[in-house]
N, C-alpha and C positions, 0 to 999 in steps of 0.2 A: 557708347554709353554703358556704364556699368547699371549690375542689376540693382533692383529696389533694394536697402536695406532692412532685414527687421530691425522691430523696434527693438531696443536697448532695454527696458523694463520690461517686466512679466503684465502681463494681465493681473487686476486684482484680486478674481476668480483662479486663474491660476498659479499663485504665490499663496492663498493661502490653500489650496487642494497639495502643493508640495509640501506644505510644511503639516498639514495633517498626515502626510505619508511617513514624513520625518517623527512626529512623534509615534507612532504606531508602530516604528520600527524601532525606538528607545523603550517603548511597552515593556515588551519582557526582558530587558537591563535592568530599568528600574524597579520592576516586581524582582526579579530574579538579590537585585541587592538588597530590596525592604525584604524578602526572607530571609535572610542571614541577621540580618538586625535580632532575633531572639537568641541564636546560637553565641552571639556575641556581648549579649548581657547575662547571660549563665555563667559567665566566665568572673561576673562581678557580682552575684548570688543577685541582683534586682530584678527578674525576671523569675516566677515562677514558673512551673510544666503550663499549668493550667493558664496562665495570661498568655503564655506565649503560644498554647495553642490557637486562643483566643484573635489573638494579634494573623498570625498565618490566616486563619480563616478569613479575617474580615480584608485583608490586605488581596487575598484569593478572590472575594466578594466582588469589592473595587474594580481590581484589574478585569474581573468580568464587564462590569457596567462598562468602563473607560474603553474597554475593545469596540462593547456593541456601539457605544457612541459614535467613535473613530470609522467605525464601519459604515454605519447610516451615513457619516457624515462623507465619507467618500463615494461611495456608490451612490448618493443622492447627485455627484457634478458629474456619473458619468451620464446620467438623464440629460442632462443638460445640452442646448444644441452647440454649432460652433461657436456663435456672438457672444452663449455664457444663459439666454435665456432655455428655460424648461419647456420651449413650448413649439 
């Protein structure tokens, strides 16, 4: 007899805790590319110093909040038992 199979699909619980990993690791790509976004409208005078400092900080702000998120939101399934329940 050969051995049990696993199953073919992920757990629910576990498909989306990989793809929270997966965005958290695009994190700083995509902050990294929204800062270039001012360097690259100077080039066309539509950006002034001051918007575009503007623009940095709050984009800086964001990628804060979207970490903590990503964080809670991963370290809350590692609470979690094998079956997927917290308890």
């Amino acid at each position: 007899m050969s051995a049990p199979r696993e199953p073919l699909f992920l757990a629910r619980q576990n498909y989306r805790r990989r793809r929270l990993a997966d965005a958290a690791r695009l994190l700083p790509v995509l902050g990294g590319l929204l800062f270039l976004l001012p360097i690259l409208g100077t080039s066309t005078g539509a950006i002034t110093t001051a918007g575009g400092g503007l623009f940095v900080f709050s984009v800086w702000v964001a990628l804060i909040v979207v970490a903590a998120f990503l964080a809670r939101r991963l370290t809350a399934g590692d609470n979690a038992g094998p079956d997927g329940d917290s308890g």
